[in-house]
C-alpha positions as CSV (number, residue, x, y, z in Angstrom):
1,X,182.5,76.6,28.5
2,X,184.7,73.8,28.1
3,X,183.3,71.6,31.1
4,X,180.0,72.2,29.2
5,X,181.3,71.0,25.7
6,X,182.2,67.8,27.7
7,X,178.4,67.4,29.1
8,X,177.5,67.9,25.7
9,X,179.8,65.5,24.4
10,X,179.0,62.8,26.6
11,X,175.3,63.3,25.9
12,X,176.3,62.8,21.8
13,X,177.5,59.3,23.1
14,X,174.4,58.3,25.0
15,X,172.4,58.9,21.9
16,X,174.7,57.1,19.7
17,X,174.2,53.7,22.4
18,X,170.8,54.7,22.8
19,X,169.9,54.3,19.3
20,X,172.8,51.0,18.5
21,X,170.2,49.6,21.8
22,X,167.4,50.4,19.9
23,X,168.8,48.5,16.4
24,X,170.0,45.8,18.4
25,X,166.8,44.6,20.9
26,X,164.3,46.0,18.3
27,X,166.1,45.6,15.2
28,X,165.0,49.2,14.4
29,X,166.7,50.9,11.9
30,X,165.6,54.4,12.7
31,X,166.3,54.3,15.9
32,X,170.3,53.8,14.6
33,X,169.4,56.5,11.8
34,X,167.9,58.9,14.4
35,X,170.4,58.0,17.5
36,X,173.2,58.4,15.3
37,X,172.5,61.5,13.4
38,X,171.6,63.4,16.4
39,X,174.6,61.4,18.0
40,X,176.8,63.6,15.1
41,X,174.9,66.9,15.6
42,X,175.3,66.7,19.4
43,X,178.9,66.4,18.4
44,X,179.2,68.7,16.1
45,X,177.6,71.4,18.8
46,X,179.9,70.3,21.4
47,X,183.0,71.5,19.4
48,X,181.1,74.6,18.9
49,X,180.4,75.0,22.6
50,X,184.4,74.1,22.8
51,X,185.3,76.6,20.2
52,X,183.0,79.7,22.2
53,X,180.9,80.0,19.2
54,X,177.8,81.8,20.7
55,X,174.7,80.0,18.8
56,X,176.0,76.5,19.7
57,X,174.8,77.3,23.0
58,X,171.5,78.0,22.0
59,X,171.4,75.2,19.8
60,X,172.6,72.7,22.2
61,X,169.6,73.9,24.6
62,X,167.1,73.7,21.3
63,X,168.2,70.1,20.1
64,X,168.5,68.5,24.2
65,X,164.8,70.2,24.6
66,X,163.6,68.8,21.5
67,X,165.2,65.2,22.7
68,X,163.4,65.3,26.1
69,X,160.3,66.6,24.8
70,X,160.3,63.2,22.1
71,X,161.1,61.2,24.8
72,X,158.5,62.6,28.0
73,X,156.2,62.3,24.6
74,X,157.0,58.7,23.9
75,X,156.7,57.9,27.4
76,X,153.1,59.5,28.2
77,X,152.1,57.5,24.7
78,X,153.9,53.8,26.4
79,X,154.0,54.3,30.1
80,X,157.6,52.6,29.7
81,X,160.8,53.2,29.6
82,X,161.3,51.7,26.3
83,X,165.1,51.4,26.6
84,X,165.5,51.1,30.2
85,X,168.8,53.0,31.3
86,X,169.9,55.4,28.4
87,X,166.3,56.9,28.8
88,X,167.2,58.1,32.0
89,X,170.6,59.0,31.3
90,X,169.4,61.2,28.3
91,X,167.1,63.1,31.0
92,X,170.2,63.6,32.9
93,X,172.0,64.3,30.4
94,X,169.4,67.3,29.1
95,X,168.6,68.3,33.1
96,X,172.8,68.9,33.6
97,X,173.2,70.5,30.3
98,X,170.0,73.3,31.2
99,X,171.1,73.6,34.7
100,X,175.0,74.3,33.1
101,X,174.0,77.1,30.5
C-alpha cells in the first residue's frame, strides 16, 4: 500500500498547484480555498493509506471520484480545459489511483 500512498500523495500536490493556478491567473479565491483543503484531505488520506488503515482506501477512491466527476462536470458546462495541464494531470492522477486499488 505504500506505492499507493505515494500516488495519493502526489495527487494532494497537484490540487494544491491546481488551485495556487487558479488564485493566481483568475485571482479566485475559492479555487485556493477548495484546491488547498482538498490538497490537506488528500494528504491526510495518504498517511492513512500509508498507515494500512482500511477506510482510507475507500475514501481516497470517494474524494478522487468526487474530484473527476467536478471536473468532467465543469468541462461538459466550458468545453475547456480551464487550467490547461493540472486538469489533465488530476485525471491521471484519479485514473492511476482506481486502476492501483
Amino acid at each position: 500500500m505504500k506505492n499507493i500512498s505515494y500516488v495519493i500523495l502526489v495527487y494532494a500536490v497537484l490540487l494544491l498547484v491546481g488551485g495556487i493556478i487558479g488564485y493566481v491567473s483568475k485571482n479566485s479565491m475559492p479555487s485556493l480555498a477548495m484546491g488547498s483543503a482538498t490538497a490537506l484531505i488528500m494528504a491526510a488520506i495518504a498517511w492513512g493509506v500509508h498507515r494500512n488503515f482500511y477506510l482510507a482506501r475507500g475514501a481516497a477512491l470517494v474524494l478522487s471520484f468526487a474530484l473527476a466527476l467536478f471536473f468532467a462536470l465543469r468541462f461538459a458546462n466550458t468545453y475547456s480545459f480551464f487550467s490547461g495541464w493540472p486538469h489533465g494531470a488530476f485525471q491521471c492522477c484519479c485514473g492511476a489511483l482506481l486502476c492501483k486499488m
